[in-house]
C-alpha positions as CSV (number, residue, x, y, z in Angstrom):
1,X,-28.7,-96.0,-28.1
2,X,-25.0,-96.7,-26.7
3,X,-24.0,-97.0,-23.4
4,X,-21.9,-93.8,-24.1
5,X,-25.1,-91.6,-25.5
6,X,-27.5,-92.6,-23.0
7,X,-24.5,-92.0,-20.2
8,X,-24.2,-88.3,-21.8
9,X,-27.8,-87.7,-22.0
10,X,-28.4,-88.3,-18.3
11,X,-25.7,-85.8,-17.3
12,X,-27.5,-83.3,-19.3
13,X,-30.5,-83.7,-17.6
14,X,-28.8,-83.6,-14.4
15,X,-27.0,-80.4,-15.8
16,X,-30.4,-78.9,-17.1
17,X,-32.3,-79.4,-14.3
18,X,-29.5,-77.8,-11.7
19,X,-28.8,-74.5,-14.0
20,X,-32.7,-74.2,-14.3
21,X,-33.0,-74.6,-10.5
22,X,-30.3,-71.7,-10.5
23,X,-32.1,-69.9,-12.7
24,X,-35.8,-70.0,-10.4
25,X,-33.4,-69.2,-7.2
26,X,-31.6,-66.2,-9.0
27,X,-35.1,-64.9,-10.5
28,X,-36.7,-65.1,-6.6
29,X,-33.8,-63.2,-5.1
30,X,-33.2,-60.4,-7.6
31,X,-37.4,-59.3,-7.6
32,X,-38.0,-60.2,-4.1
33,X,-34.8,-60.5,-2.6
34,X,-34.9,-57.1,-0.2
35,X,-38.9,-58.8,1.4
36,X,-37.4,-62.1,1.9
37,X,-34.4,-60.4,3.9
38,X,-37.1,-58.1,6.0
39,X,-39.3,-61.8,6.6
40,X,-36.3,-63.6,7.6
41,X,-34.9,-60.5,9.8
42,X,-38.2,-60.1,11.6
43,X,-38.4,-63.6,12.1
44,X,-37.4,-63.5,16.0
45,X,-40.8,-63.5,17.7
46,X,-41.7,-67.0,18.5
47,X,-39.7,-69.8,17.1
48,X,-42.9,-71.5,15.7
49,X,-43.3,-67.6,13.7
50,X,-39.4,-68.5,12.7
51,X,-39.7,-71.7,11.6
52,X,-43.1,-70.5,9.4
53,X,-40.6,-68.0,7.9
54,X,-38.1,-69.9,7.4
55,X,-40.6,-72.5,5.0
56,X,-41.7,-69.3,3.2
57,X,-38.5,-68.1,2.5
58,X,-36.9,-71.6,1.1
59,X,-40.1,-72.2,-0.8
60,X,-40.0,-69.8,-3.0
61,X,-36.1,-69.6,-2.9
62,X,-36.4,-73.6,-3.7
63,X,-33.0,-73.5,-1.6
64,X,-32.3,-73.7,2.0
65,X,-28.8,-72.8,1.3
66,X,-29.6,-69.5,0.1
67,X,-31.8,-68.9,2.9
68,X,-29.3,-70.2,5.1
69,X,-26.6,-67.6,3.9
70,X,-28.9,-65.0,4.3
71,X,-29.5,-66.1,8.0
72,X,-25.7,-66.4,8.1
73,X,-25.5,-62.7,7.1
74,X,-27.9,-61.5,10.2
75,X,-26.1,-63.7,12.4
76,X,-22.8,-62.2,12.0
77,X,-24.2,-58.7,12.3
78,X,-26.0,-59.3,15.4
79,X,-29.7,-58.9,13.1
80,X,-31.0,-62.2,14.9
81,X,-30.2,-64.2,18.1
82,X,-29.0,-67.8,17.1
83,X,-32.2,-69.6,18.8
84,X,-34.4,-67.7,16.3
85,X,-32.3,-68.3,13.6
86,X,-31.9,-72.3,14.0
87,X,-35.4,-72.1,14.0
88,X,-35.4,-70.6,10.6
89,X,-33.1,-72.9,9.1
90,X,-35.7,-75.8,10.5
91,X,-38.5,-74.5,8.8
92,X,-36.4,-73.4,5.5
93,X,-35.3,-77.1,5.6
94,X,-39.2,-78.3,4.9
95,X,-40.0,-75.3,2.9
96,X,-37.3,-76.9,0.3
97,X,-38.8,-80.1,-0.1
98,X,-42.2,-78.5,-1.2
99,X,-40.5,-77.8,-4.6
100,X,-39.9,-81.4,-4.6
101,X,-43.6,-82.3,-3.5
102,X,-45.0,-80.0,-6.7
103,X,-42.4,-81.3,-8.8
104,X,-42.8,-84.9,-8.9
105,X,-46.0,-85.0,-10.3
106,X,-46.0,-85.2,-13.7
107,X,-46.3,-81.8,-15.4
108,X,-44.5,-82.3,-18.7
109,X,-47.5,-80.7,-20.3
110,X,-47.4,-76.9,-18.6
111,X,-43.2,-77.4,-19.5
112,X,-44.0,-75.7,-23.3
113,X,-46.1,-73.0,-21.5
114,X,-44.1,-71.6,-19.0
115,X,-41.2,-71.2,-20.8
116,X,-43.5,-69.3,-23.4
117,X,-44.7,-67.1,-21.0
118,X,-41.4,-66.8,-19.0
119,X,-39.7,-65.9,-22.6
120,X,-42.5,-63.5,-23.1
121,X,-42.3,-61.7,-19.4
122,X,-38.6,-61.4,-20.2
123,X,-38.3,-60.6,-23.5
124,X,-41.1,-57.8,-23.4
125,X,-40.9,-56.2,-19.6
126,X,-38.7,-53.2,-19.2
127,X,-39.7,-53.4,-15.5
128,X,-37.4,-55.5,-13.4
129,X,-40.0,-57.4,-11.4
130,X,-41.9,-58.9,-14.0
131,X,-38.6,-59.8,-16.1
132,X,-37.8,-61.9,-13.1
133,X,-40.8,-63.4,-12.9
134,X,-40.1,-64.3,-16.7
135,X,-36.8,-65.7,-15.6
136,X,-38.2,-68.2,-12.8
137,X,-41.1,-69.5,-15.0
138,X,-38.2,-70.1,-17.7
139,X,-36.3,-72.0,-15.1
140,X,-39.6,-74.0,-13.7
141,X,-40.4,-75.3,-17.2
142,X,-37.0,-76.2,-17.7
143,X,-36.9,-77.8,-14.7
144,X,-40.3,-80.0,-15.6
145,X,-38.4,-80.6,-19.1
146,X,-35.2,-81.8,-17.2
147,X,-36.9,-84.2,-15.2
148,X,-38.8,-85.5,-18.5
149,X,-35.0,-86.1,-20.3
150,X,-33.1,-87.3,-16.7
151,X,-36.5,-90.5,-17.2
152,X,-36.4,-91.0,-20.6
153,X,-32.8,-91.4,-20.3
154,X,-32.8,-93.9,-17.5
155,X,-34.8,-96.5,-18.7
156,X,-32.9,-98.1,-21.0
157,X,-30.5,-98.2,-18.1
158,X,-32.8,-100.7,-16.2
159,X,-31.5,-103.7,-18.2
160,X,-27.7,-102.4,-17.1
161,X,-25.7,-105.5,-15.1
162,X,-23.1,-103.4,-14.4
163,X,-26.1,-100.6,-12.9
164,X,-27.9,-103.4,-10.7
165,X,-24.7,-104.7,-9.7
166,X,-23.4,-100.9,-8.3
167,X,-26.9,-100.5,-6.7
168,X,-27.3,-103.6,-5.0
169,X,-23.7,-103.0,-3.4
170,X,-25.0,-99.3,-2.3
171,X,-27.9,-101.0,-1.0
172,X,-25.6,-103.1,1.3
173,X,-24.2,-100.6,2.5
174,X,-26.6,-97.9,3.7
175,X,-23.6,-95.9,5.3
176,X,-21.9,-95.8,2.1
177,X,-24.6,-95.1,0.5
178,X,-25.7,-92.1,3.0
179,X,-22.4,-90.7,2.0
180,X,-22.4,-91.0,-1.6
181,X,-25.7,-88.7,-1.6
182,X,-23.8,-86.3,0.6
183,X,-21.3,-85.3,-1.6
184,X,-23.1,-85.1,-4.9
185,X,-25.0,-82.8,-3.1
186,X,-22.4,-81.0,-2.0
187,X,-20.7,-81.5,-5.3
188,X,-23.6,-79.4,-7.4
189,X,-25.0,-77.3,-4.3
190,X,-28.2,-78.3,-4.4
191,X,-30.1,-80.8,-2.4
192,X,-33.6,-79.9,-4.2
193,X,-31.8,-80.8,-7.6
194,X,-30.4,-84.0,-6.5
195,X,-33.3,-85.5,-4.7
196,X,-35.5,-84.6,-8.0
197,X,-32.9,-86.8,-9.7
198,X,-33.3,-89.5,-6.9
199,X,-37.4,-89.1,-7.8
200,X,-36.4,-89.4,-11.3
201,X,-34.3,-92.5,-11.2
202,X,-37.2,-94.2,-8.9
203,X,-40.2,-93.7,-11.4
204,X,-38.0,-95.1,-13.7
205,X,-37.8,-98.1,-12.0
206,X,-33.7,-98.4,-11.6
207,X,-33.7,-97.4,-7.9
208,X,-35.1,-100.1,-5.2
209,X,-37.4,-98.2,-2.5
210,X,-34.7,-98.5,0.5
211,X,-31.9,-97.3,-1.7
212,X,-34.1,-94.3,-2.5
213,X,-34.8,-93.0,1.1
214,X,-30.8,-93.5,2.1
215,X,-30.3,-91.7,-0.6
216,X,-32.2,-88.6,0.3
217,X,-31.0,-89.2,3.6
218,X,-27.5,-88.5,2.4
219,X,-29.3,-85.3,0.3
220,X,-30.1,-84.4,3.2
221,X,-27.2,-84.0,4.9
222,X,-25.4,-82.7,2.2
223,X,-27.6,-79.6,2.1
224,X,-26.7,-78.8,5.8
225,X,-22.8,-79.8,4.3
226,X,-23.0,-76.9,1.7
227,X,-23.8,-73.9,3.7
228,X,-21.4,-75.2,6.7
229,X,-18.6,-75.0,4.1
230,X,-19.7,-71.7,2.7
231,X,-19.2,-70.2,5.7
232,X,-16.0,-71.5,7.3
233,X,-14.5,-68.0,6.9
234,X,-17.3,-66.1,8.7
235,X,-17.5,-65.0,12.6
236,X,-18.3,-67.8,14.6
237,X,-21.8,-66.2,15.3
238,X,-22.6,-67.1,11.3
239,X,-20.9,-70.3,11.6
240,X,-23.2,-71.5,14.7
241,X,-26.2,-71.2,12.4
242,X,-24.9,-73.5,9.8
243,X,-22.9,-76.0,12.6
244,X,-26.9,-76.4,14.5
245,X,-28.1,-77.3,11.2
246,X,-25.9,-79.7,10.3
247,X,-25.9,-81.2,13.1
248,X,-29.9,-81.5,12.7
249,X,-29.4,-83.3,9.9
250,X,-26.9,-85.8,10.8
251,X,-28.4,-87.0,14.1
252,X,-31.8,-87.3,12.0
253,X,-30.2,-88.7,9.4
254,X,-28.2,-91.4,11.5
255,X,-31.4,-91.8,13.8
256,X,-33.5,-93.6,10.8
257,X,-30.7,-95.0,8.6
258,X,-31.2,-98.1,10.4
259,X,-34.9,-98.3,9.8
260,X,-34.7,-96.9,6.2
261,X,-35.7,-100.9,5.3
262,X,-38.8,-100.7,7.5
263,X,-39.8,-97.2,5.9
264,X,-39.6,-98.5,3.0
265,X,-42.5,-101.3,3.1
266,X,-44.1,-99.5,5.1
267,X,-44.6,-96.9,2.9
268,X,-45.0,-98.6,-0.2
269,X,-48.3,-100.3,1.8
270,X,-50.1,-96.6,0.5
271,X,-50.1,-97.7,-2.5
272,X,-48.1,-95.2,-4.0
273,X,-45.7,-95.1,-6.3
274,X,-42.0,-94.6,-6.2
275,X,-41.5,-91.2,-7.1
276,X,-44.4,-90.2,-4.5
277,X,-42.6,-92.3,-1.6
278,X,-39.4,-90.6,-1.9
279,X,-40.9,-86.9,-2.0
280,X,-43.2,-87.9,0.4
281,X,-40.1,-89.6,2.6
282,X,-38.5,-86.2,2.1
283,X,-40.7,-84.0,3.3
284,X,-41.5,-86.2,6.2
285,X,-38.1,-86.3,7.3
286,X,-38.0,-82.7,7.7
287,X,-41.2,-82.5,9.4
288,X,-39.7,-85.2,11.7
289,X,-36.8,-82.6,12.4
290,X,-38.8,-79.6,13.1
291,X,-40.9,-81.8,15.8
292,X,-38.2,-83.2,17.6
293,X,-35.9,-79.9,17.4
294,X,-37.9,-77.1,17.4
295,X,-38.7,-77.3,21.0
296,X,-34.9,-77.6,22.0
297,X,-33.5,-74.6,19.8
298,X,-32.1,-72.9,22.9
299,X,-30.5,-75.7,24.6
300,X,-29.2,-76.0,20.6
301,X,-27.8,-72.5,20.9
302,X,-26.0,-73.0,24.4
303,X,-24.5,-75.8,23.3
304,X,-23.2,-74.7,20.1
305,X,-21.7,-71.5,22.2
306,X,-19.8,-73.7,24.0
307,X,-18.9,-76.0,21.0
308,X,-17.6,-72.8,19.2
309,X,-17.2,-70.4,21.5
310,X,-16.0,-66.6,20.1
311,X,-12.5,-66.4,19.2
312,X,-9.6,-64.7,21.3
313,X,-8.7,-61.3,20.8
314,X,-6.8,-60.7,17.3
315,X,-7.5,-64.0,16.0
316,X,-10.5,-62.6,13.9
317,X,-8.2,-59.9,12.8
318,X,-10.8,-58.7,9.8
319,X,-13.8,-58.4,12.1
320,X,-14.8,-56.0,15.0
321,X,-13.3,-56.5,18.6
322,X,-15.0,-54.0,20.3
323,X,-18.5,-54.0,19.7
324,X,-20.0,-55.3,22.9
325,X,-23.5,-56.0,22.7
326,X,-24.4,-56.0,26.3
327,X,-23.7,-52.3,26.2
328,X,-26.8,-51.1,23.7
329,X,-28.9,-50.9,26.8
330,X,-26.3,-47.9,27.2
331,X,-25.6,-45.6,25.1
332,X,-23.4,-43.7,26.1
333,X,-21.2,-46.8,26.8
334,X,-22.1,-48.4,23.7
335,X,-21.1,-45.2,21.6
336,X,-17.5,-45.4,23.3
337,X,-17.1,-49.2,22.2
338,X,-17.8,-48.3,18.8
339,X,-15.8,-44.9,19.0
340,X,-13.1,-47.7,19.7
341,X,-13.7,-49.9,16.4
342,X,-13.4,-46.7,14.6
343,X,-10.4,-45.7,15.9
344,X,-9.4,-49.2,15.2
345,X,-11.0,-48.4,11.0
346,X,-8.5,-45.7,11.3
347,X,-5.2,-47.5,12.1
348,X,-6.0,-50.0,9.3
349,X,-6.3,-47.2,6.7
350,X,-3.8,-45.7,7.9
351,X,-1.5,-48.6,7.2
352,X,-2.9,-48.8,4.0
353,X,-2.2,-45.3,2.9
354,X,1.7,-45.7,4.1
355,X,1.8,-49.0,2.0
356,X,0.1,-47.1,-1.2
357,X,3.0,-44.6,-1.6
358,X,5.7,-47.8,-1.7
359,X,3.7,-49.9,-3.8
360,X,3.7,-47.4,-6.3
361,X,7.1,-47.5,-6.7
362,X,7.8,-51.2,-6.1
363,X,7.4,-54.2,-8.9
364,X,6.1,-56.6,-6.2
365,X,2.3,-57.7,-7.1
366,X,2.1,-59.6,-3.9
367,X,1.9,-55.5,-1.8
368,X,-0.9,-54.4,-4.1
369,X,-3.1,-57.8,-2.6
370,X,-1.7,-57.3,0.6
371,X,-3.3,-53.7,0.5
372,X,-6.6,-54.8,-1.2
373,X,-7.1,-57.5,1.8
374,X,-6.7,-54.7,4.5
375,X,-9.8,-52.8,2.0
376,X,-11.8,-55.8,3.0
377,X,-11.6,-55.7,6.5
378,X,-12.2,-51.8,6.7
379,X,-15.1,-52.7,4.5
380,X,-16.3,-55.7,7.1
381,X,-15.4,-53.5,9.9
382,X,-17.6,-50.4,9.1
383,X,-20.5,-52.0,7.8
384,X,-20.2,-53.6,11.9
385,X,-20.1,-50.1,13.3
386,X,-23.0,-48.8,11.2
387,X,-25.2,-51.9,12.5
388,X,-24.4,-51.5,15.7
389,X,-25.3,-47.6,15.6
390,X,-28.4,-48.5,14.0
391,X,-29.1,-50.7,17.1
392,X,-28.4,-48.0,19.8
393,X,-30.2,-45.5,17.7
394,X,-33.5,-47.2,18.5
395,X,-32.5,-46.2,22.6
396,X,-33.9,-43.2,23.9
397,X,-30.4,-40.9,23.6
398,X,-30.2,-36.9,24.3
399,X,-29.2,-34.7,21.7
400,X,-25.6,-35.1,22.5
401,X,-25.4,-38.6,22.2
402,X,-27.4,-38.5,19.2
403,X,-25.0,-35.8,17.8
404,X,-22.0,-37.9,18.6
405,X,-23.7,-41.2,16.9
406,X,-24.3,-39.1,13.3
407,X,-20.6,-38.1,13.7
408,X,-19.1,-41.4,13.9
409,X,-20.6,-42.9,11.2
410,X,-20.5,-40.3,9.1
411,X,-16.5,-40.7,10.4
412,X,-16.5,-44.1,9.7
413,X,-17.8,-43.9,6.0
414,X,-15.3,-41.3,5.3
415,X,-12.5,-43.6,6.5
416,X,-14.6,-46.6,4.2
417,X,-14.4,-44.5,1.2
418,X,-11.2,-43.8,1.6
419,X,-10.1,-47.2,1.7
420,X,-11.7,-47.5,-1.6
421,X,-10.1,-44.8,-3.2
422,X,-6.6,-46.8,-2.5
423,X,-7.9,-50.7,-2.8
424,X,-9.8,-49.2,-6.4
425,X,-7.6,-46.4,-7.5
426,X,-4.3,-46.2,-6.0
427,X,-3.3,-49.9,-6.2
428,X,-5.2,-50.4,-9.4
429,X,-2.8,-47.8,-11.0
430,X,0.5,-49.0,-9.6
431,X,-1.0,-52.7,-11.1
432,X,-0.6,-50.1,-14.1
433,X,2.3,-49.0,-13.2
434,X,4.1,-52.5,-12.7
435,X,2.7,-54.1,-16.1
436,X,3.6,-51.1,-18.5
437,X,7.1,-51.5,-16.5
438,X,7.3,-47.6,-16.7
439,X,9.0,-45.3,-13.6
440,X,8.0,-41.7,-12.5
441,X,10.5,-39.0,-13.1
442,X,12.6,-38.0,-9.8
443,X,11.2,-34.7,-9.9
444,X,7.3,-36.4,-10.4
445,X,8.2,-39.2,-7.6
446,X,9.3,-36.2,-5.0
447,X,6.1,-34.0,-5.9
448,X,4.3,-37.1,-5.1
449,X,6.0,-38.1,-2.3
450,X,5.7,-34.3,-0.6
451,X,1.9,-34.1,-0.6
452,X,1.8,-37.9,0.4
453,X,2.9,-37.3,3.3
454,X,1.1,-33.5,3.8
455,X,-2.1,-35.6,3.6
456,X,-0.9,-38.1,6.1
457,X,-0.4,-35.3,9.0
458,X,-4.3,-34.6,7.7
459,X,-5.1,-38.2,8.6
460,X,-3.5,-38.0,11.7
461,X,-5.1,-34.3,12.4
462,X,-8.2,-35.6,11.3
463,X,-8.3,-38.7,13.5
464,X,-7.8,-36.1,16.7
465,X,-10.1,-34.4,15.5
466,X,-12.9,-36.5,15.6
467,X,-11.2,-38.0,19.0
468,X,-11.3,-34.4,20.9
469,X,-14.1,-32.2,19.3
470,X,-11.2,-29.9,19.8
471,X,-12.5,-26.4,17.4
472,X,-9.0,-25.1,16.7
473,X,-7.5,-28.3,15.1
474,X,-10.7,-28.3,13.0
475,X,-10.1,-25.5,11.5
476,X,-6.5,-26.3,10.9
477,X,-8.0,-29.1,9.1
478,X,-10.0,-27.5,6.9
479,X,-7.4,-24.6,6.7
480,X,-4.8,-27.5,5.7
481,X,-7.2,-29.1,3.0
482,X,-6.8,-25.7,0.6
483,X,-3.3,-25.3,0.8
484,X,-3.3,-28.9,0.2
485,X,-5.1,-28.6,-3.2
486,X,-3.0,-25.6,-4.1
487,X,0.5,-27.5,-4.1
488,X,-2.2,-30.2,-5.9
489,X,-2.9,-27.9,-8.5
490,X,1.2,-26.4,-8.9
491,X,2.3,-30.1,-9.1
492,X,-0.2,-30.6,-11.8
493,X,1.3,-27.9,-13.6
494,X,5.1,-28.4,-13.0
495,X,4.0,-31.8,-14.7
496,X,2.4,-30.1,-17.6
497,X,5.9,-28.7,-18.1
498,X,8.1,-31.1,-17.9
499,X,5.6,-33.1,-20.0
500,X,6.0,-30.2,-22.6
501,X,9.7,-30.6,-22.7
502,X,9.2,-34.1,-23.9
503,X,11.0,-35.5,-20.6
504,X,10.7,-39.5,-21.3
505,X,9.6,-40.5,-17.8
506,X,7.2,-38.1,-17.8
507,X,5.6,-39.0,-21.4
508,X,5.4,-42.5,-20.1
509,X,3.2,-41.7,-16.6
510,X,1.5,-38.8,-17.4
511,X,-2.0,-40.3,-16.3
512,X,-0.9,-42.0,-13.8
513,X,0.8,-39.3,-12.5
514,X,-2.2,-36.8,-12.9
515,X,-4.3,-40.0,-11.8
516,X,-2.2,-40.3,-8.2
517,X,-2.4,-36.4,-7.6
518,X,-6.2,-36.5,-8.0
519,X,-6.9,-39.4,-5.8
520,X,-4.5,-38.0,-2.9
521,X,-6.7,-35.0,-3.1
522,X,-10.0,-36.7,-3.2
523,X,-8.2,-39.0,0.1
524,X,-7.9,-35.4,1.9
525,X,-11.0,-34.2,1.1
526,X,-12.5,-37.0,2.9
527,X,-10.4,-36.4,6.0
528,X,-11.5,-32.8,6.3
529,X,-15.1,-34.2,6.4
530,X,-14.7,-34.5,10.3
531,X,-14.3,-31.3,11.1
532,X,-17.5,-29.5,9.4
533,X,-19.9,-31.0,11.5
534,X,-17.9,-29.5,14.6
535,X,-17.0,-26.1,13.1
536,X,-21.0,-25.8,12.0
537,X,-21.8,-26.2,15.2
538,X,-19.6,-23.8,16.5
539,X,-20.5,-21.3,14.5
540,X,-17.2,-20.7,12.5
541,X,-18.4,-21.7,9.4
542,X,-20.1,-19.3,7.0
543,X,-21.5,-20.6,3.2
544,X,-19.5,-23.3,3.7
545,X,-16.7,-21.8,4.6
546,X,-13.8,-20.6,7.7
547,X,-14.7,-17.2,9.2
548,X,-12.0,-15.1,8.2
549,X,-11.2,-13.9,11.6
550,X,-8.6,-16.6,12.5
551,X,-5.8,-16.9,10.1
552,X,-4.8,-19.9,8.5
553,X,-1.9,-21.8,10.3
554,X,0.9,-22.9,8.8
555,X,1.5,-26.5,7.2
């Protein structure tokens, strides 16, 4: 075979075997994604009860990335302390190379059965579970057949000059080396693929035994590299998870670079052969890690405080600012910091709602992503205060204070949903608008314009309302929301008429007029949410609706 086909079918098998590790890690997360999350969450006992989890999970994940962006996930939302959670990421870090222990053994021989009975689960399952269980024995036998192709394919390669040339240069230079492995991992996101190839490439005889260990050395500290760039965007309380783990790696990793040559004969004294000294290797340099840093988790976690300390004030502009967590021993406090973040929820969505109306009008597509990134943060922002609810919820709270909780998140979702109405609705039909290149009549635009701005006084009522408890401005709220959907309903009609008369304009937005009228009314039935709860419990509401005894005020 030519240097070219034996060159292609190597990167196959190095392609193969890292979309069937995918495919195992996809099939884990989708049937038994939700238990893994409860494990890892509940994982705050002991750290020696974290680190156990932390194995579990990355075992049967065959990825300490994903468990590490699940832990990320907790992190940020205050689910787990970061002493617990570095002591996850340890344990997850071994759990990983167990994949690599099974799978370096030679199992070529199940391959042709597990994909049978993986296409059979799959093919024949209406039930989700068991279809994902098709899915990861699919991915396992590919993953045997991989390995299989990534040998064969490499041993022609041991008579290469140019190969043993490359190799003995990496060999001189461990450092380089080190790094080399570093990257690819990074490159393919997959530490547990790229040491397999590593195992590969030494049974077939092309890699010398110290070359090997640096390496998965270099894997190693690649698969702390991946997660720590995955999550360079999130709060600095996700990014100290990743940054401790990293660091784990690198120190350990630098620590026995220079002995990697020792290792090496030492090992090979066993007896074994070279695919079993580098999994071996592998999963004794994580054990090696848990010993030596388990113990020291919480000095870890001070230091990597200080190291990345929170960020000022309005430099996080897309996550909560208020949301002290020293208060849930508090609640009363606790429910005033997060009263605050809501209030905050509503300024943003408020912004967004003034922006709507213009970029409805305007041709610039840079508004409509400007709008759909403030969506985000009310998203990020609410998901915060319902967490942090959830937290004081499990304090004992009287009846007011649990009154007052129920009312703010169900606030908060309100405000959430409205956002999605504009970042989903709104701006997707002036994307409409802008690529059809069409214009709304002037008597359409000021129909629109008019109860835009009726439902903005109902945000503004709305936001007082929640803010004061006061009962009169509920019921102007709710009094407000059905004289609302009346001009609703006579603008839908006025453009029924003027779409009879053929007017152009009108022809040409028709649905997107209807569209913008409907949405508005949906946005203000959200904001007269707020008041029910108050006007129930007041008594002025009968079947759902006012008492008749106060008359509706005036818009």
């Amino acid at each position: 075979m030519s240097a070219q086909g034996l060159l292609i079918e190597l990167i196959g098998g190095a392609a193969l075997l890292l979309w069937a590790t995918r495919m195992v890690r996809t099939g884990i997360l989708r049937a038994y994604g939700g238990k893994l999350r409860q494990v890892i969450a509940h994982a705050t006992g002991n750290q020696l009860r974290a680190a156990a989890a932390g194995v579990g999970a990355a075992s049967v994940l065959q990825s300490s990335t994903a468990t590490a962006l699940l832990l990320v996930g907790f992190a940020s939302r205050g689910l787990i302390a970061l002493a617990p959670a570095l002591a996850v990421m340890l344990g997850a870090d071994l759990g990983s190379t167990l994949v690599v222990q099974v799978l370096s053994f030679d199992l070529r021989a199940v391959a042709p059965l597990l994909i049978a009975v993986g296409v059979g689960l799959f093919m024949l399952n209406s039930n989700p579970k068991p279809r994902q269980m098709g899915r990861v024995a699919i991915g396992l036998g590919l993953m045997i057949l991989s390995l299989g192709l990534i040998v064969s394919a490499s041993e022609p390669l041991r008579e290469s000059e140019v190969l043993r040339t490359v190799l003995a240069a990496l060999s001189d230079e461990p450092l380089l080396a080190l790094v080399f492995a570093a990257l690819l991992t990074w490159l393919v996101h997959s530490s547990v693929a790229v040491v397999l190839l590593i195992v590969s490439l030494a049974s077939a005889g092309i890699l010398p035994g110290n070359l090997g260990l640096t390496l998965v050395l270099g894997a190693n500290v690649g698969a702390g590299l991946v997660p720590f760039i995955l999550t360079l965007g999130e709060v600095q309380e996700g990014r100290r998870v990743t940054a401790g783990n990293l660091a784990f790696r690198v120190l350990g990793a630098l620590a026995l670079l220079p002995f990697v040559g020792l290792l090496s004969e030492g090992l090979l004294v066993l007896g074994e052969g070279p695919e079993r000294l580098i999994a071996n290797f592998h999963t004794a340099f994580n054990l090696l890690l848990i010993i030596v840093f388990l113990p020291f988790t919480h000095m870890a976690a001070r230091l990597l405080q200080r190291a990345l300390p929170d960020r000022p004030e309005g430099e996080e502009e897309d996550g909560p600012r208020h949301l002290d967590e020293r208060l849930l021993d508090n609640p009363s406090m606790a429910l005033a910091s997060a009263t605050r973040e809501a209030l905050r929820v509503a300024d943003v969505v408020e912004v967004m709602f003034d922006e709507v109306i213009e970029v409805l009008r305007d041709d610039d597509p840079k508004k409509i992503a400007a709008v759909s990134a403030l969506d985000n943060q009310v998203d990020r922002v609410h998901e915060a205060i319902k967490l942090y609810v959830a937290r004081i919820n499990r304090q004992p709270m009287t009846e007011e204070e649990s009154r007052q909780a129920f009312d703010l998140v169900n606030f908060t979702t309100n405000l959430e949903h409205i956002g999605d109405v504009i970042d989903k609705n709104l701006l997707d039909l002036a994307a409409k608008r802008q690529k059809r290149k069409v214009v709304f009549s002037d008597a359409g635009w000021r129909e629109l314009n008019e109860l835009h701005a009726l439902v903005r006084e109902q945000m503004q009522l709305s936001v007082a309302v929640f803010v004061t408890r006061d009962i009169e401005m509920a019921r102007q709220l709710v009094a407000r929301k059905e004289k609302i959907r009346e001009l609703e309903r006579r603008a839908a009609e006025a453009h029924m008429e003027r779409l009879s008369s053929g007017q152009p304009e009108t022809v040409e937005t028709s649905n997107l007029h209807l569209d913008v009228l409907r949405d508005l009314k949906r946005i203000n039935s959200h904001l007269s949410a707020v008041a029910y709860p108050i006007l129930e419990a007041s008594g002025e509401l009968r079947s759902g609706r006012l008492r008749k005894r106060v008359a509706e005020p005036s818009a």
